[in-house]
C-alpha distance (Angstrom), angle and dihedral (degrees) to the residues before:
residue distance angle dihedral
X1 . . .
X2 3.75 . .
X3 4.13 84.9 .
X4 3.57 88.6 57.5
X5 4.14 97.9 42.6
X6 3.95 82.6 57.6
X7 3.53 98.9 44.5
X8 3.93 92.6 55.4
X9 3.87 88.4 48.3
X10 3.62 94.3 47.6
X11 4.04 80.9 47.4
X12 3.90 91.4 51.7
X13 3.82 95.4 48.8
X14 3.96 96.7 41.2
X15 4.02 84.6 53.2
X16 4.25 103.6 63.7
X17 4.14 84.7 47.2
X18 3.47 90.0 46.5
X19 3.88 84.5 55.3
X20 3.51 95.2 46.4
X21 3.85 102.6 51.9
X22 3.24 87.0 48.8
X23 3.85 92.4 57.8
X24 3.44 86.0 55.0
X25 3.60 96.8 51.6
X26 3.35 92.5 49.0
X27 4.18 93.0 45.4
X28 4.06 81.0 47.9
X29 3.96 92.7 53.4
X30 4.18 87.3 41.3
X31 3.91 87.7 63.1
X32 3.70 101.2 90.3
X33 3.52 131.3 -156.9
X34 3.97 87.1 -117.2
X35 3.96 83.6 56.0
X36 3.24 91.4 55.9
X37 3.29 105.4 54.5
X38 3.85 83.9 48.2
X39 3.18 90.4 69.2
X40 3.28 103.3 34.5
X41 3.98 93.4 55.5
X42 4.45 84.5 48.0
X43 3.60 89.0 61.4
X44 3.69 96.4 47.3
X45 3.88 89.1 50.0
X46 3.70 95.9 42.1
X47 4.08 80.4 53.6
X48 3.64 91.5 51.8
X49 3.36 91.8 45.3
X50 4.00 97.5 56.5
X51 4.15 85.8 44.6
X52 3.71 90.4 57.5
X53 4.09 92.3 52.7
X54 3.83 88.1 42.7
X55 3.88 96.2 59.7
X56 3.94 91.8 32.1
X57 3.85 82.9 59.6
X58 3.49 88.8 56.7
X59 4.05 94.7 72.7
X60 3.57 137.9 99.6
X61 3.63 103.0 -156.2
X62 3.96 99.3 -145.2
X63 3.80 136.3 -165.0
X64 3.72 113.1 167.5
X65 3.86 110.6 144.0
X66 3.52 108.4 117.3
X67 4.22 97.5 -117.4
X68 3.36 93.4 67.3
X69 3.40 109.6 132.7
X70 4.36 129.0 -145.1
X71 3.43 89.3 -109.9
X72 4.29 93.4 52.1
X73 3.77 91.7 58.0
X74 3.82 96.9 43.3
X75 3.98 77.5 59.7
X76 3.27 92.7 43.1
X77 3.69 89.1 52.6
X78 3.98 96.2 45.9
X79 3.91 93.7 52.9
X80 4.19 90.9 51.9
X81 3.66 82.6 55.1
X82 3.86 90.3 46.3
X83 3.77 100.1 46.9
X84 3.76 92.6 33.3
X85 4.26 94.2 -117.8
X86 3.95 114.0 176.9
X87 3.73 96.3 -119.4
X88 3.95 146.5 -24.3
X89 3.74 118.4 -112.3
X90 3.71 109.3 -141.9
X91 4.08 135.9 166.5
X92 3.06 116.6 -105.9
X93 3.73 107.7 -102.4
X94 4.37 81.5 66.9
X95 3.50 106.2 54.4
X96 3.92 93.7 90.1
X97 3.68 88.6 56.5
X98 3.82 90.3 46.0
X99 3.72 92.6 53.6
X100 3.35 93.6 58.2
X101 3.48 101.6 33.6
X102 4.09 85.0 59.2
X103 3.50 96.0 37.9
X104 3.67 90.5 114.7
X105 3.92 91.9 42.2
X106 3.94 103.2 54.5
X107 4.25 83.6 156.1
X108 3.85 81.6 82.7
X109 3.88 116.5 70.4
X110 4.11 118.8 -141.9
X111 4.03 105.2 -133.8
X112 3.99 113.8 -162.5
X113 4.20 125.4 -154.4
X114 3.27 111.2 -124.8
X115 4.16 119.6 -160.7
X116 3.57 84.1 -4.3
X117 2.98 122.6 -142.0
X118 3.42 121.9 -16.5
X119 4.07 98.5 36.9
X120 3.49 93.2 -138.1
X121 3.95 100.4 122.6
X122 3.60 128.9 112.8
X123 3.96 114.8 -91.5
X124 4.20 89.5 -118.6
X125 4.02 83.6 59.1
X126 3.75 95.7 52.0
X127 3.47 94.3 43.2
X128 4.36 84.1 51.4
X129 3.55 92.1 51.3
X130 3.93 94.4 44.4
X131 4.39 86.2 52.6
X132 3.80 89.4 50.4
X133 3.96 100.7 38.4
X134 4.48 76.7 57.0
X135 3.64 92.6 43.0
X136 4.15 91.0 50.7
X137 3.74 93.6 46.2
X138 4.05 109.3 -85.0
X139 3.48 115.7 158.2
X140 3.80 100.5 -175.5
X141 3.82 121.7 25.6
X142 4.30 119.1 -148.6
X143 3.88 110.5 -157.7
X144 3.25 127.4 -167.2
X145 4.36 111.7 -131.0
X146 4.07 113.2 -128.0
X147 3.40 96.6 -100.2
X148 3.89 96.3 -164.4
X149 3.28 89.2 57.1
X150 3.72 95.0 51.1
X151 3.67 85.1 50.4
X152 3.38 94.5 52.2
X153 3.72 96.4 50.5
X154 3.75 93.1 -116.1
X155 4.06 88.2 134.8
X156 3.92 91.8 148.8
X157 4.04 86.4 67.6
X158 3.97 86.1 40.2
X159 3.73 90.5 63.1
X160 3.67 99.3 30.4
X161 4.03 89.1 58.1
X162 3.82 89.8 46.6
X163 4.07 87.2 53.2
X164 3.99 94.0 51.0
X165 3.93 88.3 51.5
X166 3.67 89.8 41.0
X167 3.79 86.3 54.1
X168 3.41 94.5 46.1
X169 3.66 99.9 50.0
X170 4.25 88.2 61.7
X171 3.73 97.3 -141.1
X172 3.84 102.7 -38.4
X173 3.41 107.2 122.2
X174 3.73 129.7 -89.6
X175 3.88 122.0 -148.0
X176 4.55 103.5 -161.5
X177 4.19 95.1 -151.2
X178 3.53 98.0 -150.9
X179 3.48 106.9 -173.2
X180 3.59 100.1 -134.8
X181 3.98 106.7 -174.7
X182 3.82 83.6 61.9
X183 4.09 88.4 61.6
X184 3.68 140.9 69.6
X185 3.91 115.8 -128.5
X186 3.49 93.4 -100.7
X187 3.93 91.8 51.8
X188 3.42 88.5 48.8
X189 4.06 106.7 56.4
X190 3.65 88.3 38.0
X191 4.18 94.2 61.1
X192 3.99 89.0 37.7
X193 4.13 75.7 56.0
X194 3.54 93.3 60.0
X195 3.78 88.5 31.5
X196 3.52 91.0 67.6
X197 3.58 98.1 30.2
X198 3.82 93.8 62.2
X199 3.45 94.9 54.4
X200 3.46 102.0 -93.6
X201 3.88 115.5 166.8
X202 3.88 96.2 -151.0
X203 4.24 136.4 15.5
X204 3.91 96.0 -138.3
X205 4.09 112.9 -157.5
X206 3.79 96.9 -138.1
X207 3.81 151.6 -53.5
X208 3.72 96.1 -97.8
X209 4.15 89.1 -118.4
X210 3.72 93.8 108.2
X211 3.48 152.8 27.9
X212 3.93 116.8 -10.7
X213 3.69 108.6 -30.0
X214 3.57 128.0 -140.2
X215 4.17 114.5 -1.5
X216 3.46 124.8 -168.1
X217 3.65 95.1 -136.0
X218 3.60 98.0 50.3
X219 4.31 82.7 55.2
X220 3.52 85.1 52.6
X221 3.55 86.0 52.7
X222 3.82 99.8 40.1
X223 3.63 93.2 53.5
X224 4.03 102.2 45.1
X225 4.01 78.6 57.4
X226 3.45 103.9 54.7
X227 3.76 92.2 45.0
X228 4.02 97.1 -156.0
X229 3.77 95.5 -54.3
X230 4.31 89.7 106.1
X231 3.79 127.2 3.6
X232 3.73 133.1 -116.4
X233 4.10 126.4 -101.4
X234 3.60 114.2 -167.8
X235 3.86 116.1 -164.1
X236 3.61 144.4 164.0
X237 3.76 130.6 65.7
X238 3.73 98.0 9.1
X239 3.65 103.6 137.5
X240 3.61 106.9 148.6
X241 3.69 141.1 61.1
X242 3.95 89.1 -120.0
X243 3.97 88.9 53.3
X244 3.83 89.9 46.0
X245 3.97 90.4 50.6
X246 3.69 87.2 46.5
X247 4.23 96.6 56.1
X248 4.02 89.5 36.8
X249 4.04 90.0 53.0
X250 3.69 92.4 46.5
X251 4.05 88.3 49.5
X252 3.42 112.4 -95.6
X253 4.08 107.3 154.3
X254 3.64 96.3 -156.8
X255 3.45 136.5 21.8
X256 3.60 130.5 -144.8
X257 3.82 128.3 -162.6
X258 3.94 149.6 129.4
X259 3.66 92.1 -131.3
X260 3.99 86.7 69.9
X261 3.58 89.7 129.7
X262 4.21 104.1 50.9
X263 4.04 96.4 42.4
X264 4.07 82.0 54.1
X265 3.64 94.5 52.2
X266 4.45 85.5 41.4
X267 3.27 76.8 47.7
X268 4.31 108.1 58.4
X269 3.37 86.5 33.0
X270 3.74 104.1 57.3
């Protein structure tokens, strides 16, 4: 009798798992092929998707020439909002108006010049102009190296200038343009030395007034120098999505440009 109690209890407990593996079964066999590749083709886009806002992150949406006009930065502020850029890259005499043109988009980053763009000012400037950029609402500050004295092979002033400014920018971080079609190889590593040595927080290629621009080579070169302890800008005459690929592939960190806005439409459609 007891036998037969159990056996109808056993019977009674086997039954609701019965049930449920066959829900499962039957939810298994519900999951078409054409589901599948539903999903499947969601995930790739939602991959795509977070790749796009990666490299768009990557950009310093620049306008330095000296007719821009109020209006062309608060535009140029407005589409690093829209396209989700890392920062704008203003002169000086803009930041203000960037600062509170983004001051209900703190996700993008306000990036000052700095002895702009020839280098050739007095360290007690650059370190002025890197105290004011702070004081009107820069978050990142792009100098430009003395190139004479890089050409002269006076690197000791070369880094000591970059320290001041480093100083003087209190943590934010400092971007050393070094105008790299302007140097040999040799001229090159040595102020991306002193670069990173000083406590720079990126070797930048150049400001896109002179000579070539940004090469992918001299990246490559740039960032086998530095070794990890700053990152790489590359700027200057990248205005496509196929340059921008290039400069990113060869290591560049950060990319600067005024053609922000075409290389991210390249960009989401490609």
């Amino acid at each position: 009798m007891f036998g037969k109690k159990r056996k109808i209890a056993q019977e009674e407990t086997a039954a609701p798992a019965a049930e449920e593996n066959k829900s499962e079964q039957t939810a298994a066999e519900e999951l078409s092929p054409d589901t599948e590749r539903e999903e499947f083709e969601e995930f790739k886009k939602q991959k795509k998707l977070l790749e796009i806002k990666r490299l768009l992150k990557m950009i310093d949406h620049t306008l330095l020439k000296q007719t821009a006009t109020r209006s062309e930065i608060r535009k140029l502020c407005d589409e690093a909002v829209e396209y989700g850029f890392c920062s704008v890259c203003v002169q000086p005499v803009y930041v203000a108006d960037c600062f509170n043109f983004l001051k209900n988009a703190p996700a993008v980053k306000i990036a000052c010049v700095v002895g702009f763009p020839m280098g050739e000012n007095v360290t007690a400037t650059k370190v002025f102009e890197t105290k004011r950029a702070l004081a009107d609402g820069a978050d990142e500050i792009d100098m430009v190296a003395c190139i004479s004295a890089i050409k002269n092979g006076n690197f000791s002033y070369v880094k000591r200038e970059i320290k001041k400014v480093v100083a003087a920018a209190k943590g934010k971080p400092v971007k050393v343009i070094l105008e790299t079609s302007l140097l040999t190889q040799n001229e090159m590593v040595k102020a991306a030395v002193c670069a990173r040595d000083a406590g720079a927080a990126f070797v930048k290629t150049s400001t896109g007034y002179f000579g070539e621009g940004a090469k992918a080579e001299d990246v490559k070169l740039l960032k086998q120098t530095v070794q990890g302890s700053c990152l790489v800008k590359a700027s200057g005459g990248i205005r496509s999505a196929e340059q921008f690929r290039a400069m990113v592939n060869a290591g560049a960190d950060r990319i600067g440009t005024s053609a922000g806005k075409e290389i991210a439409e390249e960009i989401r459609k490609s």
